[in-house]
C-alpha positions as CSV (number, residue, x, y, z in Angstrom):
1,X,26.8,0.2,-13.5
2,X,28.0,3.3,-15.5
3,X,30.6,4.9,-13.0
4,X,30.1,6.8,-9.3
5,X,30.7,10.0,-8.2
6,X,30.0,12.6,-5.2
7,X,27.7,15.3,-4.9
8,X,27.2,17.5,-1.7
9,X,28.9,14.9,0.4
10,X,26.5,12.1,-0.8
11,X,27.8,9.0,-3.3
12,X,26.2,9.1,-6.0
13,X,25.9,6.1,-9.0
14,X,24.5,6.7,-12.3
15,X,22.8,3.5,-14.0
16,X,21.8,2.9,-17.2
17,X,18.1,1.6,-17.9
18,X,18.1,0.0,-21.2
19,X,18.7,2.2,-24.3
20,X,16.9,5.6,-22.8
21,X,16.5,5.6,-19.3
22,X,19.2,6.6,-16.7
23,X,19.2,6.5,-12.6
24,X,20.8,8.4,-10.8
25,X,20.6,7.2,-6.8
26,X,22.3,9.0,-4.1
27,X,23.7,7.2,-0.9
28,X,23.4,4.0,0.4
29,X,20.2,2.0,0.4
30,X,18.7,3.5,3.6
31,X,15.8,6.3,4.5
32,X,17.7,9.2,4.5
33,X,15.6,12.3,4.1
34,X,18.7,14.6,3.1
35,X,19.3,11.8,0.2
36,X,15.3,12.7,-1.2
37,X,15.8,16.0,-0.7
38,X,19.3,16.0,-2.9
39,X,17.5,13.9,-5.6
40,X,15.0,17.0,-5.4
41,X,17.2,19.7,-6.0
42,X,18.9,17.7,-9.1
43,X,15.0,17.0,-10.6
44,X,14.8,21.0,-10.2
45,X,17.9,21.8,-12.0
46,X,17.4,19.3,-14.5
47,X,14.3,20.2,-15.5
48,X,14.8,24.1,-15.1
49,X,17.4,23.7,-17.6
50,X,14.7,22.7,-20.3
51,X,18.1,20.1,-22.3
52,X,16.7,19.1,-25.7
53,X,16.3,15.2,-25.8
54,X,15.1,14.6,-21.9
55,X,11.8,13.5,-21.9
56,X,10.4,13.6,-18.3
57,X,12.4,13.6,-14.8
58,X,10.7,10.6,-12.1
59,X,12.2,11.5,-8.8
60,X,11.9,8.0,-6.4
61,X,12.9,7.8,-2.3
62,X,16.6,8.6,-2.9
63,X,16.9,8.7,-7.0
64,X,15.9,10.3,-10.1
65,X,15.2,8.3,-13.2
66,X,15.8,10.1,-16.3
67,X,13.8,9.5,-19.8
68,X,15.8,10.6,-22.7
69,X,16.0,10.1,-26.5
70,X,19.5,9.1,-27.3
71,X,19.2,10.1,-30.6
72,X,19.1,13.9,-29.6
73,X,20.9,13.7,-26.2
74,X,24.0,10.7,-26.6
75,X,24.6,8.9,-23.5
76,X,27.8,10.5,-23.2
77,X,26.4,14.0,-23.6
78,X,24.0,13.7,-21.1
79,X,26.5,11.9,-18.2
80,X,28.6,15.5,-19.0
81,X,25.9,17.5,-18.1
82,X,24.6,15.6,-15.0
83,X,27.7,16.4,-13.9
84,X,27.7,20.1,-14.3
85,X,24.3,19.8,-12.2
86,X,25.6,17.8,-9.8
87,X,28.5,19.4,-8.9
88,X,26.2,23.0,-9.0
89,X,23.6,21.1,-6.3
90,X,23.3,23.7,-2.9
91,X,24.9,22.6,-0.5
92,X,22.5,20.3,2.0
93,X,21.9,23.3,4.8
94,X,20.8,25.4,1.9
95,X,18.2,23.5,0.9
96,X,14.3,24.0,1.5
97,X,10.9,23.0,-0.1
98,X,7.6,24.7,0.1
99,X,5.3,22.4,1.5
100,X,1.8,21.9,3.1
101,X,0.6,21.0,5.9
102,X,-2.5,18.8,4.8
103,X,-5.4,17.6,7.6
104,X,-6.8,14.4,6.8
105,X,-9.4,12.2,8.7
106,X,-9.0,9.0,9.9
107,X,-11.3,6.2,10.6
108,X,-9.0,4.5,13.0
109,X,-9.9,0.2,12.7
110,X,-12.2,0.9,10.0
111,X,-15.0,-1.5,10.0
112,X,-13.7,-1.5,6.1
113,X,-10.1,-2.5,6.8
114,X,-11.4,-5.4,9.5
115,X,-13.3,-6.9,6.7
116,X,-9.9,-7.0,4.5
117,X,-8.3,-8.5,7.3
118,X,-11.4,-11.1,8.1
119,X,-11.4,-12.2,4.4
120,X,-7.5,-12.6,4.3
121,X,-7.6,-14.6,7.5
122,X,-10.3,-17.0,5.6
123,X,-9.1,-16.7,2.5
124,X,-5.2,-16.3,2.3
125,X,-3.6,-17.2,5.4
126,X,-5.2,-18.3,8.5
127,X,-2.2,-17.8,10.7
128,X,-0.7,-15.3,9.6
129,X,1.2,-13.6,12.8
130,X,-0.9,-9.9,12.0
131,X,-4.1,-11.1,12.0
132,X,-7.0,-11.1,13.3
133,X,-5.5,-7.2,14.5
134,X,-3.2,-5.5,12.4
135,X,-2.8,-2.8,15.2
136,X,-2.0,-5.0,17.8
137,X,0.7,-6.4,15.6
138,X,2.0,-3.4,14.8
139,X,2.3,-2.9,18.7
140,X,4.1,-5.8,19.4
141,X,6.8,-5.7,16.3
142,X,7.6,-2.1,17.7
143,X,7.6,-3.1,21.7
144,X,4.9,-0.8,22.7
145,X,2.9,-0.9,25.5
146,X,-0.5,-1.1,23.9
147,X,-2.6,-0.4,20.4
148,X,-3.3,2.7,22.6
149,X,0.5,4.0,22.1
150,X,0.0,2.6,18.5
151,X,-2.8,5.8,18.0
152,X,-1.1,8.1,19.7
153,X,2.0,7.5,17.4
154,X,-0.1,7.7,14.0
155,X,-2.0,10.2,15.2
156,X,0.8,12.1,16.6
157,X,3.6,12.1,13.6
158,X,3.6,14.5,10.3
159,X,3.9,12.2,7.2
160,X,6.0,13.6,4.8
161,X,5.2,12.7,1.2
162,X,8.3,11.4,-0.5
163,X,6.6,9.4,-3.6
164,X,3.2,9.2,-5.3
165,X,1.9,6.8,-6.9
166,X,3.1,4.5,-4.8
167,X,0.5,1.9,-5.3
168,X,-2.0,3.7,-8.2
169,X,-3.9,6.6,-8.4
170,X,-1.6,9.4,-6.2
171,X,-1.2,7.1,-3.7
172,X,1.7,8.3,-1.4
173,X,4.2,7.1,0.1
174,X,5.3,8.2,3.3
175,X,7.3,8.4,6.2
176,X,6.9,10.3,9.9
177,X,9.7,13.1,10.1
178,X,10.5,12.7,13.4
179,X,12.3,9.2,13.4
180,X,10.4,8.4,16.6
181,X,7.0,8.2,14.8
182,X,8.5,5.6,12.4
183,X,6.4,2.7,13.2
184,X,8.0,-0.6,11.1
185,X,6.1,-3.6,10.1
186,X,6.5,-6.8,7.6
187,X,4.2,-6.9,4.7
188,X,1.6,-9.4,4.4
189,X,3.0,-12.3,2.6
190,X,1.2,-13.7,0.3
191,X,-0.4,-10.0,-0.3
192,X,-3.8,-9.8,0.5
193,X,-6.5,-10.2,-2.5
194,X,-8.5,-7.2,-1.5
195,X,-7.7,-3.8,-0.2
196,X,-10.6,-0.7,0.6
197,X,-9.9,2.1,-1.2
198,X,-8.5,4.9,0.6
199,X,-7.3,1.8,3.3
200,X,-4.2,3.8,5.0
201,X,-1.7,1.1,5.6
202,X,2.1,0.9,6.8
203,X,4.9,-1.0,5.3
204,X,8.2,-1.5,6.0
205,X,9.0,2.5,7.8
206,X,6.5,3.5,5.2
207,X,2.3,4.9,5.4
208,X,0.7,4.5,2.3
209,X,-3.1,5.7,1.3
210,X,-4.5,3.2,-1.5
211,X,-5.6,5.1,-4.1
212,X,-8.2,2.5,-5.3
213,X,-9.6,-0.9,-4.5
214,X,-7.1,-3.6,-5.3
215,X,-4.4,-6.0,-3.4
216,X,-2.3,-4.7,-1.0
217,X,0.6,-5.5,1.6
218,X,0.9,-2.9,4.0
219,X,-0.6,-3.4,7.8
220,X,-3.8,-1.5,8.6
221,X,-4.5,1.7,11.2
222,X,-7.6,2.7,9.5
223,X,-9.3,4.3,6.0
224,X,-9.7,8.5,5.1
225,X,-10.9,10.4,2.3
226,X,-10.1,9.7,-1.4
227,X,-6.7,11.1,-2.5
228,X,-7.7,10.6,-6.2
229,X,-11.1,12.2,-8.2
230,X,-11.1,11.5,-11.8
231,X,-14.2,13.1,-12.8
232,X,-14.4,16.2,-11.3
233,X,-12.6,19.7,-10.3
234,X,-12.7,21.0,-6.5
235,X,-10.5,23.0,-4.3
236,X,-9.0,19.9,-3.4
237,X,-8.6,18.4,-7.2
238,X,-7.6,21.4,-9.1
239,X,-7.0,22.0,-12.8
240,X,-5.4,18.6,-14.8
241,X,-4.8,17.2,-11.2
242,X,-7.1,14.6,-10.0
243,X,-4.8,13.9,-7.2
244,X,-5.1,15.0,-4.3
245,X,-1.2,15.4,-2.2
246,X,1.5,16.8,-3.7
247,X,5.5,16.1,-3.2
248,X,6.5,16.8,0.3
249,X,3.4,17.5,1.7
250,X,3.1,16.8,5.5
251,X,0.1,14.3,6.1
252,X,-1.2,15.0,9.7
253,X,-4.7,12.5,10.9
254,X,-7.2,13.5,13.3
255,X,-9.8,11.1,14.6
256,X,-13.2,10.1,13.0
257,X,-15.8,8.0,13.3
258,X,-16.6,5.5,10.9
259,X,-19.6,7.0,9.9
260,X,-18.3,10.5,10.2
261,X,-15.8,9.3,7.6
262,X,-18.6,7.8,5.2
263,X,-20.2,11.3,5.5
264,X,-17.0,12.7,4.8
265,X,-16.2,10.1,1.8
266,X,-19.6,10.8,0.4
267,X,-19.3,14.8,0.1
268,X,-15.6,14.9,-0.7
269,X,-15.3,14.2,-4.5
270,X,-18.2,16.9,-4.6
271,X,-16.1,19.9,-3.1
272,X,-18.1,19.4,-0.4
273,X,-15.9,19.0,2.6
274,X,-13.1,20.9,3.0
275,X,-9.2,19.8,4.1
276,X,-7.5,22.1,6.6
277,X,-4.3,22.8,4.5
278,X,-1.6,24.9,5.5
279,X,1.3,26.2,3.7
280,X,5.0,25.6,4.9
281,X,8.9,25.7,4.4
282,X,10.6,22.5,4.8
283,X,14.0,23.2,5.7
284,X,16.7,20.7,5.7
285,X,19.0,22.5,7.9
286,X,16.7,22.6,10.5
287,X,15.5,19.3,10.2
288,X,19.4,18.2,10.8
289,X,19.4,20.0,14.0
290,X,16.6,18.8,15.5
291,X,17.9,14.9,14.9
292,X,21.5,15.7,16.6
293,X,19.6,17.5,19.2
294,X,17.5,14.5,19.9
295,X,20.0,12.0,18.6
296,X,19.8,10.1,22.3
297,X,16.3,9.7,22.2
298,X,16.3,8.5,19.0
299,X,18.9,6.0,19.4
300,X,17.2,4.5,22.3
301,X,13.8,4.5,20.4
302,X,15.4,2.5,17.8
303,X,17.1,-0.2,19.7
304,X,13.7,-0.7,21.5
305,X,12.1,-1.1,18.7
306,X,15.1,-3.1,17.1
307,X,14.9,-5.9,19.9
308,X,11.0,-5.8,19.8
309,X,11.3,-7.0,15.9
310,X,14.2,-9.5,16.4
311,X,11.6,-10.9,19.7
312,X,8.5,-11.3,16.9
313,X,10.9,-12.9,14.3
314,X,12.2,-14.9,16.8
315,X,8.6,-16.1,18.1
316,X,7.5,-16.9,14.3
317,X,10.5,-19.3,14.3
318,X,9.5,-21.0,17.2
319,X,5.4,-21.4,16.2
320,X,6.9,-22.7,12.6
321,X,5.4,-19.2,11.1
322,X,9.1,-17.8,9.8
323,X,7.9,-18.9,6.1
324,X,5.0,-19.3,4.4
325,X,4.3,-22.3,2.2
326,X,0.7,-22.4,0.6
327,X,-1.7,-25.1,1.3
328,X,-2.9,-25.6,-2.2
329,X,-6.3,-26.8,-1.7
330,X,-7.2,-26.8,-5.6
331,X,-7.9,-30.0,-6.4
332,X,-7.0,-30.8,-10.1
333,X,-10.1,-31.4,-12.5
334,X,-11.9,-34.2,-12.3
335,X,-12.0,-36.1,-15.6
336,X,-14.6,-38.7,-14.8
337,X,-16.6,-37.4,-12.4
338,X,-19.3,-39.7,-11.5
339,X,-22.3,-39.0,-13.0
340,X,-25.3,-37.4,-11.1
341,X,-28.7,-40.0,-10.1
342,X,-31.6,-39.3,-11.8
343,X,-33.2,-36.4,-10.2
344,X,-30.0,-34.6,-8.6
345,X,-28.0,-31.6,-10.1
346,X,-24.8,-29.6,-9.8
347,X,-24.2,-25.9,-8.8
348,X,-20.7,-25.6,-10.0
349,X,-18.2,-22.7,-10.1
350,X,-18.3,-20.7,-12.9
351,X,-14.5,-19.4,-12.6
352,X,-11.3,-21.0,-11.1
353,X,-11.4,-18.9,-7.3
354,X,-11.9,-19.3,-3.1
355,X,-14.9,-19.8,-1.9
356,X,-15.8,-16.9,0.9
357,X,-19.3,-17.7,2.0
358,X,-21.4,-20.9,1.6
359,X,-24.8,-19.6,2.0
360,X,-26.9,-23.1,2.3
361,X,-26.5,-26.4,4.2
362,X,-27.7,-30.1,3.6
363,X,-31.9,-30.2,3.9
364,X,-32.0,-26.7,2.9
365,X,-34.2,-26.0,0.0
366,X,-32.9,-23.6,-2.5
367,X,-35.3,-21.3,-5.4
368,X,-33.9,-20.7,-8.7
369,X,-31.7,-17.9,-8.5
370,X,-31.0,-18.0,-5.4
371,X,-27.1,-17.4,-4.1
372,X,-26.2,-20.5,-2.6
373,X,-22.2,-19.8,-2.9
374,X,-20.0,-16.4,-2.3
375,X,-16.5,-17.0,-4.4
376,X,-13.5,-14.8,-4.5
377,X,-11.8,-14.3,-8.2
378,X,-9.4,-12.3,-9.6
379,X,-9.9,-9.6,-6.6
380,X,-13.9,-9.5,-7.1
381,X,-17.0,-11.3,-5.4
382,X,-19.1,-13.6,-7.2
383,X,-22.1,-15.1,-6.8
384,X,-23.1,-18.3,-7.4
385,X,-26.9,-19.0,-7.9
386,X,-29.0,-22.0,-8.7
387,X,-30.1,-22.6,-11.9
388,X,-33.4,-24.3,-10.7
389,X,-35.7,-24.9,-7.5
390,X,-34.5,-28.0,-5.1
391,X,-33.4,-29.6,-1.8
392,X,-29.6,-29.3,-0.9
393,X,-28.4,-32.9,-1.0
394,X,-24.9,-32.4,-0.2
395,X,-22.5,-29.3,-0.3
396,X,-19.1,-30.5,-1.8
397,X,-17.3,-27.3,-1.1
398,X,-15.9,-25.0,2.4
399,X,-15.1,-21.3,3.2
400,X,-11.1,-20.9,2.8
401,X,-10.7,-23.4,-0.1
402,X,-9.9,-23.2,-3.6
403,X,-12.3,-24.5,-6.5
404,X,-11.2,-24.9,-9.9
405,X,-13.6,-23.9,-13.2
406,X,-16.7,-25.9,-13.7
407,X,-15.9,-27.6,-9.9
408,X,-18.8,-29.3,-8.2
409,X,-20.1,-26.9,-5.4
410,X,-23.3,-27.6,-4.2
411,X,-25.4,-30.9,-5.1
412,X,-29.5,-30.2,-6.0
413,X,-31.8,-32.6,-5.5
414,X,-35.6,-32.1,-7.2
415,X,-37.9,-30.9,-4.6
C-alpha cells in the first residue's frame, strides 16, 4: 500500500500497480453509489487537467486505476497532484451526471438461457442448487413469494451502469438504484461452459448483459438486444463506438416474447429497431434523500432478504451441496486397449471434451457421415461422425461424462 488519505468524507488508499499503474479506491469494500460517483468526479478532473505522462484513466465500482509513464510523471509527482485533485473533489451533494434513460427488451426465461441452464445441468453440475430454474432460485435466496415477484422486481428497477466491459464487448455491469430492487444471488460454481449472447444475468447485487457467446456465472432472468455491433454504424452504435450503453446510463426492461426478441435481435445491428432513450440528470443529493427517506423500508427489505440467504446456505449444508467437488469422470488413456475383432470399428473422439448428446443406440445402423456423437470442447459443439457405413455394436460413452482425445465412443460393426 502506498499511504491513505480522505477526500469529501470518504477514505481513500492509493496503490501502486507494478512500475506504471496506480489505484486509487475510495471507501470500504461495499456498493456504495456515492463512492462510484466520487471515483467519477476524480476521472473528470484528472483527465480535464490533460498532466503530461498519464496515459489513460479506468474508473471501476469504487476506484480509478491510473496508467502513467514514470519516466515523464515520477511516482512521487503524480501522488502530489492526486492530491491537489482530491482535496478540490465537489463536495458529494454537489455532484450530478447526465445520464440516460435507455429502454431495452427482455425475453424473460429465454428459451436461449434454459438451454445454457439444461446443458450445465448435464454437463457441469447436475445438482447444482439453481438449476433446473435460475428464477426460482433467485426467488428463494431473496425470500420472495414467487418467480412472479422475481419479474416484477427486474422489471420494475432502473439499472444504473457503473462498469462496462464487465465481461467483453460493453458488457455492463449494473446495479438497481433503489436498494430494494437489488436482487442477490451466488454465482454458478464451476462457471458454466456456455453462455447466449446478450444472456442478461445477475451476480452477486450485480445485472450484467453478455456481450458475446462465452462462459459465464451470473443467474439467468432472460436475453435482449445486442449491446455491442462491430461492423456497423446506427443511431444506437455511433461514430468509433460499437457499444451500445454508456457510464451511468439507467437500464429499464419491458417484456417481450421470445420471438418478438428474435425479430428485434435480427433488425437491431441494422438500425432497424429503435431504443426508447431518454436523457437525464443523476443527482447524488437527491439520490441521498430518497434512501434516508425510505431508510425503514429498506432496512427491513434487507434483513428479509438477509435471513432468506443465510436459510438457502443453510439448506445446501444440510443436502451436502455447501461445496463443490468435481466428479472427474475422464478416464486416463488407455495404453493397451484391446484390439478390435475382425470386422468391428471405432468412432473415437477427436478432442479431449463432454459428451452432450449420444445420437445412436446398440442395433442401430449408422451411414458414413452420419453424427453419431454431440461433444462439448473448449466452449463449442462438435460433431462426431462415422467414418464408414455399419451396425452399432456397443456405445462405450454417456451424456454428462468426460472423454479424453482419441477415446473410444461408439463401436461399428460391418453391416
Amino acid at each position: 500500500m502506498l499511504r491513505r488519505t480522505e477526500a469529501g468524507g470518504s477514505a481513500v488508499c492509493l496503490r501502486p500497480c507494478g512500475d506504471d499503474y496506480l489505484l486509487v479506491e475510495f471507501g470500504e469494500p461495499v456498493l456504495d453509489l456515492t463512492l462510484r460517483f466520487q471515483a467519477h468526479a476524480l476521472m473528470e478532473s484528472v483527465r480535464d487537467a490533460r498532466i503530461a505522462g498519464m496515459i489513460d484513466l479506468t474508473p471501476g465500482i469504487r476506484s480509478l486505476q491510473l496508467h502513467y509513464d514514470a519516466r515523464v510523471l515520477p511516482p512521487a509527482r503524480l501522488s502530489a497532484i492526486l492530491d491537489e485533485h482530491l482535496a478540490a473533489l465537489p463536495a458529494v451533494d454537489a455532484i450530478e451526471v447526465p445520464t440516460r434513460v435507455v429502454h431495452m427488451p427482455l425475453s424473460w426465461d429465454d428459451e436461449a438461457t434454459q438451454l445454457a441452464i439444461h446443458k450445465y445441468q448435464e454437463l457441469v453440475r447436475p445438482d447444482a442448487p439453481w438449476c433446473p430454474s435460475n428464477i426460482e432460485f433467485i426467488r428463494r435466496i431473496n425470500g420472495l413469494a414467487d418467480e412472479d415477484a422475481v419479474k416484477q422486481i427486474v422489471f420494475g428497477a432502473s439499472y444504473l451502469v457503473l462498469g462496462l466491459g464487465d465481461v467483453y464487448l460493453g458488457a455492463p455491469v449494473a446495479t438497481p438504484v433503489d436498494p430494494r430492487h437489488r436482487l442477490v444471488t451466488t454465482k454458478y460454481n464451476p462457471a458454466r461452459t456456455w453462455t447466449p449472447e446478450n444472456a442478461v444475468g445477475i451476480g452477486g447485487a450485480y445485472l450484467c448483459i453478455y456481450g458475446m457467446e462465452g462462459p459465464g456465472g451470473y443467474q439467468f432472468v432472460g436475453r435482449t438486444v445486442q449491446v455491442w455491433n462491430t461492423y456497423r454504424q446506427t443511431a444506437s452504435f455511433i461514430e468509433d463506438k460499437p457499444w451500445l450503453l454508456r457510464f451511468f446510463d439507467e437500464i429499464r426492461f419491458f417484456p417481450v416474447s421470445g420471438q418478438e426478441l428474435l425479430e428485434a435481435r435480427e433488425a437491431f445491428p441494422h438500425g432497424a429497431y429503435a431504443l426508447c432513450v431518454e436523457p437525464s440528470v443523476f443527482r447524488l443529493a437527491d439520490y441521498r434523500r430518497f434512501l434516508a427517506d425510505n431508510a425503514a423500508s429498506i432496512a427491513a427489505f434487507k434483513e428479509r432478504q438477509q435471513a432468506a440467504f443465510a436459510a438457502e446456505r443453510e439448506r445446501w449444508r444440510e443436502l451436502g451441496l455447501a461445496t463443490y467437488v468435481a466428479d472427474d469422470a475422464l478416464a486416463p488413456p488407455a495404453e493397451d486397449e484391446a484390439a478390435l475383432p475382425a470386422g468391428q470399428s471405432a468412432v473415437c473422439a477427436p478432442v479431449p471434451g463432454n459428451v452432450w448428446q449420444v445420437r445412436v443406440a446398440p442395433g442401430d445402423s449408422v451411414q458414413a457421415g452420419q453424427i453419431v456423437v454431440v461433444l462439448e470442447s473448449m466452449k463449442m459443439e462438435m460433431d462426431v461422425t462415422a467414418a464408414s457405413d455399419g451396425v452399432v455394436a456397443e456405445v462405450l460413452c454417456q451424456p454428462g461424462r468426460s472423454v479424453h482425445g482419441g477415446q473410444r465412443l461408439v463401436i461399428l460393426a460391418e453391416a
